[in-house]
C-alpha positions as CSV (number, residue, x, y, z in Angstrom):
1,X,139.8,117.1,110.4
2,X,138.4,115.9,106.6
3,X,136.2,113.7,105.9
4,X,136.6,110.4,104.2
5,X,134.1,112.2,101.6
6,X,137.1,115.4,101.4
7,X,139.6,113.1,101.1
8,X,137.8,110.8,98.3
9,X,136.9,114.0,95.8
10,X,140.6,115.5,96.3
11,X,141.8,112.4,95.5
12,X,139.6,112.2,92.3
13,X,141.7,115.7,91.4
14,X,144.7,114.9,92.0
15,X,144.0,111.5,90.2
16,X,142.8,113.6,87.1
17,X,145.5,116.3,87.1
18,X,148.1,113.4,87.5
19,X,146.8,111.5,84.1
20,X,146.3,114.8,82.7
21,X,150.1,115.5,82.9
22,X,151.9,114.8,80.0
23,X,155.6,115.2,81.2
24,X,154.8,113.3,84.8
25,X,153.6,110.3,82.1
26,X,156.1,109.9,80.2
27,X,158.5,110.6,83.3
28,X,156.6,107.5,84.9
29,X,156.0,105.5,81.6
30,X,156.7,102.3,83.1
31,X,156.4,102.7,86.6
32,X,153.7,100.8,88.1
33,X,152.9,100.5,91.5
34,X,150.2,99.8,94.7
35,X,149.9,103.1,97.1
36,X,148.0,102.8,100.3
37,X,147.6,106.3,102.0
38,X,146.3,106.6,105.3
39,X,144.8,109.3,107.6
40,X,146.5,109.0,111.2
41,X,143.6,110.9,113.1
42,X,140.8,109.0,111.6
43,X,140.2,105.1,109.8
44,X,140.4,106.8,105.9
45,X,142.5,104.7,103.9
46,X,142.5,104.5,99.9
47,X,144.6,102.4,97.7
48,X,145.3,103.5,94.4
49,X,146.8,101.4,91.7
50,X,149.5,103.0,89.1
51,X,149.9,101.1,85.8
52,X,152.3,102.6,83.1
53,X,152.3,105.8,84.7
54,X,148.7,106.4,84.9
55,X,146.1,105.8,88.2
56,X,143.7,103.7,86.9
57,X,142.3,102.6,90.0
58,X,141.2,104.3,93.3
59,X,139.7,102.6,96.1
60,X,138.2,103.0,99.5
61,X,140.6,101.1,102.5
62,X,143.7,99.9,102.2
63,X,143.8,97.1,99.8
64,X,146.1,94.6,98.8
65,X,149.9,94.9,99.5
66,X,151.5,98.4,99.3
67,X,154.7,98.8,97.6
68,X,154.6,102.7,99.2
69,X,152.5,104.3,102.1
70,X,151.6,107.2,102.6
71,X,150.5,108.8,106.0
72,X,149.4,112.2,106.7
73,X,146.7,113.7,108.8
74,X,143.1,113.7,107.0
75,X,143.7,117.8,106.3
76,X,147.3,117.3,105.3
77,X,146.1,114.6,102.7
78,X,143.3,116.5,101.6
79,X,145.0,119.5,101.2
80,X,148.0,117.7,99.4
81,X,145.4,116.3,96.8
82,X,144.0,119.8,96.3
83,X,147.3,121.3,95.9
84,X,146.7,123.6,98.7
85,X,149.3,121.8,100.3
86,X,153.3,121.5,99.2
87,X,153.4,118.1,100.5
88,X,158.0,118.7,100.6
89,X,157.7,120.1,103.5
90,X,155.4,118.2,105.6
91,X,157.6,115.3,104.4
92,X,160.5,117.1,105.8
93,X,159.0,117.6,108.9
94,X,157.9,114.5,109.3
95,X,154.0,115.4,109.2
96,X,153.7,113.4,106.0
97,X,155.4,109.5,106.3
98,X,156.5,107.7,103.2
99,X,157.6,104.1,103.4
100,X,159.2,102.2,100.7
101,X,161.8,101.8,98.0
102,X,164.1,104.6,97.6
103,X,163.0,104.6,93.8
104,X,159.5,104.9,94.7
105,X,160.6,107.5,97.3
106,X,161.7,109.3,94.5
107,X,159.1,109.0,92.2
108,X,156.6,110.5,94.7
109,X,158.9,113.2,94.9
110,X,159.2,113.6,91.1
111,X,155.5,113.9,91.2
112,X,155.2,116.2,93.7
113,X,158.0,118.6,91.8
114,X,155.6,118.5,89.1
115,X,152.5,118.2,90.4
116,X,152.5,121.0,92.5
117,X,155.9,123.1,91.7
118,X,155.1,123.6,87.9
């Protein structure tokens, strides 16, 4: 199990490799959006705000109203963030939960192609 403090500084990388991504900003260019994701085995929740593409905002609990959520176990999420983890196929197996749109759906797959694939 990871810590809310594990979860928080992967996070903070994947927050930093995602606006560090040329292709995956321009890709999201004018996609913004409100993502809660939440640890099923403990309370950790973050909310992180998406504005043209870019996270500008990250914080602690679940804040506001979500237009995606995103629910993994504190290890899967923290190893997701760290790119340790190729979050496809949790998803597939249902270990990792994603509820909304099925443009956002999409998206967060987009990301993930190239976020961790690339």
């Amino acid at each position: 199990m990871a810590t809310t403090e594990e979860i928080r500084a992967g996070l903070g990388d994947y927050r930093q490799r995602c606006n560090d991504n040329a292709r995956l900003r321009k890709m999201l260019r004018s996609w913004s959006r409100v993502v809660h994701f939440t640890a099923t085995d403990t309370t950790a929740a973050f909310t992180v705000h998406i504005d043209l593409g870019e996270i500008t905002d990250v914080q602690e609990g679940a804040q506001g109203s979500p237009d995606l959520v995103i629910s993994a176990t504190s290890e899967d999420l923290t190893d997701m963030f760290w790119g340790d983890l190729n979050p496809a196929q949790k998803y597939l197996t249902g270990e990792i939960a994603v509820k909304g749109s099925a443009e956002d759906v999409m998206r967060v797959d987009a990301m993930a192609s190239l976020i961790w694939v690339s």
